[in-house]
C-alpha positions in Angstrom: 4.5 37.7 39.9 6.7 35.9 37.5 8.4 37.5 34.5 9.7 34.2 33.3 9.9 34.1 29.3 7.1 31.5 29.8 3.7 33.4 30.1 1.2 30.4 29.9 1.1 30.2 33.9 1.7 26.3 32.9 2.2 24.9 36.6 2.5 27.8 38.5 0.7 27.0 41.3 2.5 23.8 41.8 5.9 25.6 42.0 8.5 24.1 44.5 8.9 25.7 47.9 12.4 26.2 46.4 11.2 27.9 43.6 8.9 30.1 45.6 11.8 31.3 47.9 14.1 32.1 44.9 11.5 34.1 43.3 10.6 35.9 46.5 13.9 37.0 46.7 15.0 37.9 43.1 15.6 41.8 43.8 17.6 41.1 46.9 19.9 38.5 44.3 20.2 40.8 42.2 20.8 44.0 44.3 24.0 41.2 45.2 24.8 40.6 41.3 24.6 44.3 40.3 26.8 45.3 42.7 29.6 42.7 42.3 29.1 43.1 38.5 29.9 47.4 39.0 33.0 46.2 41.1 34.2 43.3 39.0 33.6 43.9 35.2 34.9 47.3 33.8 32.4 47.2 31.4 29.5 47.7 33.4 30.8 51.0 34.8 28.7 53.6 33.9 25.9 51.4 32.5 22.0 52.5 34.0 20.7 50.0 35.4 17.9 49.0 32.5 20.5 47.9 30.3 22.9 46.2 32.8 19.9 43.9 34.3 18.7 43.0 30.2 17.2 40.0 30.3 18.5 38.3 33.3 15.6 39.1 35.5 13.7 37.0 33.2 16.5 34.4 33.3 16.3 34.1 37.0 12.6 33.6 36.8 13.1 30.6 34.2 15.6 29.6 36.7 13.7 29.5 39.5 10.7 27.3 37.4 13.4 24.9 36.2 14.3 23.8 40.0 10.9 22.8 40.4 10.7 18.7 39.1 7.3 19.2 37.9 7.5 22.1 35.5 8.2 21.6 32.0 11.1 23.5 31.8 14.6 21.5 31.8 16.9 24.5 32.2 16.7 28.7 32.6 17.3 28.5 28.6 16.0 25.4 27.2 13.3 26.0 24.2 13.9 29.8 24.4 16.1 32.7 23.2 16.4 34.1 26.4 20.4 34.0 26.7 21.2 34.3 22.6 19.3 38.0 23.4 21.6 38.9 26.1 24.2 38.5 24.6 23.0 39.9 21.5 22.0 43.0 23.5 25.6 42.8 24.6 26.8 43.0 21.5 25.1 46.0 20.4 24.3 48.2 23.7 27.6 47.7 25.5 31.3 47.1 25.7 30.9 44.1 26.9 33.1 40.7 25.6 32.9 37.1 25.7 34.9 37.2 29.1 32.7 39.8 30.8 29.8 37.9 29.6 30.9 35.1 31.1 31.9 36.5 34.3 28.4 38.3 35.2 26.6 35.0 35.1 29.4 33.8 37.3 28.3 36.4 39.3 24.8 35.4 39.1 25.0 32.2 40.3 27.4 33.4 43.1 25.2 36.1 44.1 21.9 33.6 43.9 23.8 30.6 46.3 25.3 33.5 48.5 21.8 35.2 49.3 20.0 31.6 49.6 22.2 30.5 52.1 22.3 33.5 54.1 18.0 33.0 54.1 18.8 29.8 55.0 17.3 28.3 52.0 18.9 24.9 50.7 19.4 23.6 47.3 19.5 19.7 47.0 21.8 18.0 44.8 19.6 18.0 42.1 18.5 21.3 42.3 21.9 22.8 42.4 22.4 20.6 39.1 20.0 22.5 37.6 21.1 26.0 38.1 24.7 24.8 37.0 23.6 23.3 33.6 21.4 26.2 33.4 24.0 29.3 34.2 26.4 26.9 31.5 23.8 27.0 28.9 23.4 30.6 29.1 26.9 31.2 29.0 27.2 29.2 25.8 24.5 30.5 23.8 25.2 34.2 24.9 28.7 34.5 24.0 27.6 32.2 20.7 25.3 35.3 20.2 27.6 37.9 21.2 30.1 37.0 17.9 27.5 36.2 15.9 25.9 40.0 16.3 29.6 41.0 16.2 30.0 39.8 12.8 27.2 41.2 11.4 27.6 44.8 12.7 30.8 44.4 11.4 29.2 42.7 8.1 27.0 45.8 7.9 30.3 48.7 8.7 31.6 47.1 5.4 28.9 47.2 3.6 27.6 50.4 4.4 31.3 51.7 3.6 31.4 49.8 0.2 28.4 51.5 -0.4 29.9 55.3 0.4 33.3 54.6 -1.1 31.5 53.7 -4.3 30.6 57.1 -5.1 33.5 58.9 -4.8 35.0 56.7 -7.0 32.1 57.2 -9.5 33.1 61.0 -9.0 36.7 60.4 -9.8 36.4 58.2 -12.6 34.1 60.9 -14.1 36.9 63.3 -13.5 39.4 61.1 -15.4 37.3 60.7 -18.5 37.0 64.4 -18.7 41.0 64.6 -18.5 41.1 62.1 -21.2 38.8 63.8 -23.6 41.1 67.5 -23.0 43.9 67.7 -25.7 46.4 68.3 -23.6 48.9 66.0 -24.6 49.8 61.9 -24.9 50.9 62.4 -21.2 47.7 63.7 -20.0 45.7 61.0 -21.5 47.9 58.4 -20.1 47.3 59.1 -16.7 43.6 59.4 -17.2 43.8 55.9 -18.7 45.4 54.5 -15.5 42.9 56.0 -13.6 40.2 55.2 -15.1 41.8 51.1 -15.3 42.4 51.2 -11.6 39.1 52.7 -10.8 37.4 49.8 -12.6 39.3 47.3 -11.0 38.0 49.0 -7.4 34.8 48.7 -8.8 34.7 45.3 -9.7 36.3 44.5 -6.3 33.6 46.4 -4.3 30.8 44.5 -6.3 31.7 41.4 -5.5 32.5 42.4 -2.0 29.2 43.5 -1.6 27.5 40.3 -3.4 29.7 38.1 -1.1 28.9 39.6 2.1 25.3 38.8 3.7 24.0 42.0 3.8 20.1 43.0 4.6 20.1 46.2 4.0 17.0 47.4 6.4 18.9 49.4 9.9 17.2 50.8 12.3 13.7 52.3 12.6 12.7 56.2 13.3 10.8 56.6 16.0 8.9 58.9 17.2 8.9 58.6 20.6 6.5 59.9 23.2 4.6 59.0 26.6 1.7 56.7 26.5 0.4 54.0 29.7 1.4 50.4 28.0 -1.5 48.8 29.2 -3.8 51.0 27.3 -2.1 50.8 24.5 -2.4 46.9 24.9 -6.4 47.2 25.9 -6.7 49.2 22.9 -5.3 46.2 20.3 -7.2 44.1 22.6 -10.8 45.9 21.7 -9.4 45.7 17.9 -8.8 42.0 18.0 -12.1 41.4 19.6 -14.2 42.4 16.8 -13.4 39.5 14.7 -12.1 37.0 16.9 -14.9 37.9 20.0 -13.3 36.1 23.5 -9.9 35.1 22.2 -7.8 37.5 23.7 -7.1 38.2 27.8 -5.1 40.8 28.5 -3.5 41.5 32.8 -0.7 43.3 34.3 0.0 46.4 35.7 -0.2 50.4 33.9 3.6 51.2 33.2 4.4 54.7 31.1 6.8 54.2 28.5 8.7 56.5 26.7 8.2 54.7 23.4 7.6 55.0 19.7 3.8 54.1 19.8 2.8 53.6 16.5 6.2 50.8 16.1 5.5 49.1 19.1 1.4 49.1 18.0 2.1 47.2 15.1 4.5 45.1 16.8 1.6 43.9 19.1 -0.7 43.9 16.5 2.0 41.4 14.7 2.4 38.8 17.7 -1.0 39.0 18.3 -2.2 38.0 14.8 0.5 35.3 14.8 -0.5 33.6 18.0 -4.3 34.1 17.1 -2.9 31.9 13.5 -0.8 29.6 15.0 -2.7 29.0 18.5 -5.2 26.4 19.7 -8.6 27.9 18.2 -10.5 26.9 21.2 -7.9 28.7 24.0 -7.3 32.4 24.2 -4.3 34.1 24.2 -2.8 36.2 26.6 -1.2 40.2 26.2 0.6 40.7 30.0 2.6 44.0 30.6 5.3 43.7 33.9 7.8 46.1 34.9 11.4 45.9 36.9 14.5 47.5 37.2 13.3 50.7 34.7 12.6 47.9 32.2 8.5 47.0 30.4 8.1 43.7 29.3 5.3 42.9 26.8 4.1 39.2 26.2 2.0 37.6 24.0 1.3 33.7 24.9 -1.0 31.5 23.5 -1.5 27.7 23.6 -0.5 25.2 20.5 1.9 23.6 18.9 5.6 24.9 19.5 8.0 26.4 17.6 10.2 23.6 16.2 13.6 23.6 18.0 15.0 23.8 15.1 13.2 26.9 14.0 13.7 28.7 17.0 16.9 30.4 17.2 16.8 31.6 13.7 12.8 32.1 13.5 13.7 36.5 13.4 16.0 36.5 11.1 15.7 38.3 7.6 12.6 36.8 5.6 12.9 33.5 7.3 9.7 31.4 7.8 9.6 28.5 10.8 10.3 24.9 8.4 6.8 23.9 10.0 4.8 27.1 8.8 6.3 26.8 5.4 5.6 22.9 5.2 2.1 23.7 5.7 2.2 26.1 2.9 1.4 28.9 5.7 1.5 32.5 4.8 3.9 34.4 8.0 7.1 34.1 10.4 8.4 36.0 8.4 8.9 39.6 7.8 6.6 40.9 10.8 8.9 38.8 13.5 12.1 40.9 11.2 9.5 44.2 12.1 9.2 43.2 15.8 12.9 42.6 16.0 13.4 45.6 14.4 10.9 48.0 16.9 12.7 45.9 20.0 15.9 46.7 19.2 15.7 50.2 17.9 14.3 50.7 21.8 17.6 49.6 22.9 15.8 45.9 23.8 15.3 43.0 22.4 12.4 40.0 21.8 12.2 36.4 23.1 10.6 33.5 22.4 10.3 31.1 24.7 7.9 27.6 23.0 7.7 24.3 24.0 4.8 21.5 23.8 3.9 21.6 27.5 4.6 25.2 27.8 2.8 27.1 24.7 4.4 29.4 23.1 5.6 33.3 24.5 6.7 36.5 22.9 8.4 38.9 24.7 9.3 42.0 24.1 11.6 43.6 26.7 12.7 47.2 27.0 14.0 50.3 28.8 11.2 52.1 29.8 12.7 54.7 29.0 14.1 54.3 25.4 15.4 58.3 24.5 19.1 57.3 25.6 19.4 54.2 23.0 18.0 55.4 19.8 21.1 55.9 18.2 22.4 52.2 19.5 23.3 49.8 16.4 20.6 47.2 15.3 20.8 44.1 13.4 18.5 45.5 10.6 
């Protein structure tokens, strides 16, 4: 079983012996990785283990393609948003920082080379190249990321606290006209003139503050969570999708029960599915696949076609945005329901992937605690 970001099976069979063994023995590495990560980064004291692993199992699994010459994968992160959501998922789940980011992939590849040797399993020259470009990669994009997210929680303190300081003001500017209409005295009224001066100049600074700053409004979803068996939940938008598009949808894994919002993550399916339905080969199927690891459901949506441009692909889930190639060709989507999937993935305490290349198709994957009733008060993007 692979839980790569890539879902399209592209190659899978042909898989290096290399690859094989690294797979194989992905919860022995990281049984290594989590306990030198508990001992060595302060940070990760305290953390279960569903948000601590994130989305490095998937990582390792891209990893352990990329060794193999024949795949179409280059590196662990190449054409995929695999590392920018760890260390977005840093950003908002932990206390993690640029240096402990850095250090737990460090980690990884010690703890990977460590537990090969000691199976007696041998990188080449080539293959070791590839699992240092790839762990450099990731820690490039994830602590890129990690500040990026930073700023715009901290975007969003400021402009949540513009908004709340605003009416106050209104209150005491209110107060101060009242003052000035009383006939109480020249003294009186002066005062109230000075407040009501200053209070317009705070006013004019908080609106343009708040035009300046790039601020989405949106936050974080209610949920109503409950338990439900994913893959029922996945057969069930399967049997939907087959009424008008009869034949174009597979679905595999294994029944997980998630503690999940069910009606969120629904539409969230429903969204990814529709998408790779539009933007897929219309003679291939596409593909729903539930996995599970480490207290963590992982949800995919694959289909066949052409890619995401690279371009498009690290900002393709941000507010409104539409991929450059879907609005070239004047087509409706990319747009708010990938903001909605974020949305449900995060306010999970997760995140979603994409993972899209030529060779490869294109994957969706939402990733998340299966247990998300600790994290619904963690801080989203919006």
């Amino acid at each position: 079983m692979t839980i790569a970001s890539d879902q399209s099976g592209a190659g899978g069979e042909k898989l290096s012996a290399t690859s094989k063994k690294m797979l194989a023995l992905r919860d022995e590495v990281f049984a290594e990785w989590e306990k030198r990560v508990r001992a060595a980064v302060a940070q990760a004291s305290g953390l279960g283990q569903p948000i601590l692993i994130d989305t490095l199992p998937a990582f390792y699994d891209n990893l352990a393609q990329s060794v193999t010459p024949s795949y179409p994968r280059i590196n662990a992160v190449n054409t995929t948003t695999i590392a920018t959501e760890h260390g977005g998922g840093r950003a908002r789940l932990t206390n993690f920082d640029p240096k402990a980011i850095i250090l737990e992939y460090q980690l990884l590849r010690a703890s990977l080379l460590d537990v090969l040797n000691a199976r007696r399993v041998a990188l080449d020259d080539t293959e070791l190249q590839v699992v240092n470009a790839s762990i450099e990669s990731a820690i490039r994009e994830s602590v890129s990321a990690y500040v990026f997210t930073v700023t715009a929680l901290r975007e969003q303190f400021i402009a949540a606290l513009m908004h709340d300081l605003r009416s106050p003001l209104g209150a005491a500017s209110l107060a101060a006209q009242a003052i000035a209409r009383v006939p109480d005295g020249p003294k009186v009224k002066a005062m109230a003139e000075i407040i009501i001066r200053n209070h317009s100049r705070i006013d004019e600074m908080l609106h343009h503050l708040l035009d300046t700053i790039v601020f989405q409004g949106g936050g974080r979803l209610r949920l109503d969570l409950g338990r439900f068996n994913l893959l029922e939940l996945v057969q069930d938008v399967r049997e939907q999708i087959e009424q008008s598009h009869p034949g174009r949808v597979w679905v595999s894994g294994e029944p997980v029960d998630v503690t999940w919002s069910r009606e969120e993550v629904k539409r969230a399916l429903e969204n990814l599915a529709a998408n790779a339905l539009k933007y897929g080969d219309a003679d291939t199927p596409i593909a729903l696949k539930v996995d599970c690891i480490g207290g963590r459901a992982m949800l995919s949506v694959h289909n066949h076609g052409k890619p995401i441009a690279a371009e498009d692909i690290e900002d393709i889930f941000q507010f409104y945005q539409r991929a450059r190639a879907a609005a070239k060709d004047k087509t409706e989507g990319w747009g708010i329901g990938l903001s909605f999937v974020r949305a449900v993935a995060e306010s999970h305490g997760g995140s979603i992937t994409v993972d899209s290349s030529l060779e490869r198709g294109t994957t969706f994957l939402i990733d998340m605690p299966i247990d998300a009733r600790p994290f619904q008060d963690a801080p989203t993007l919006g």
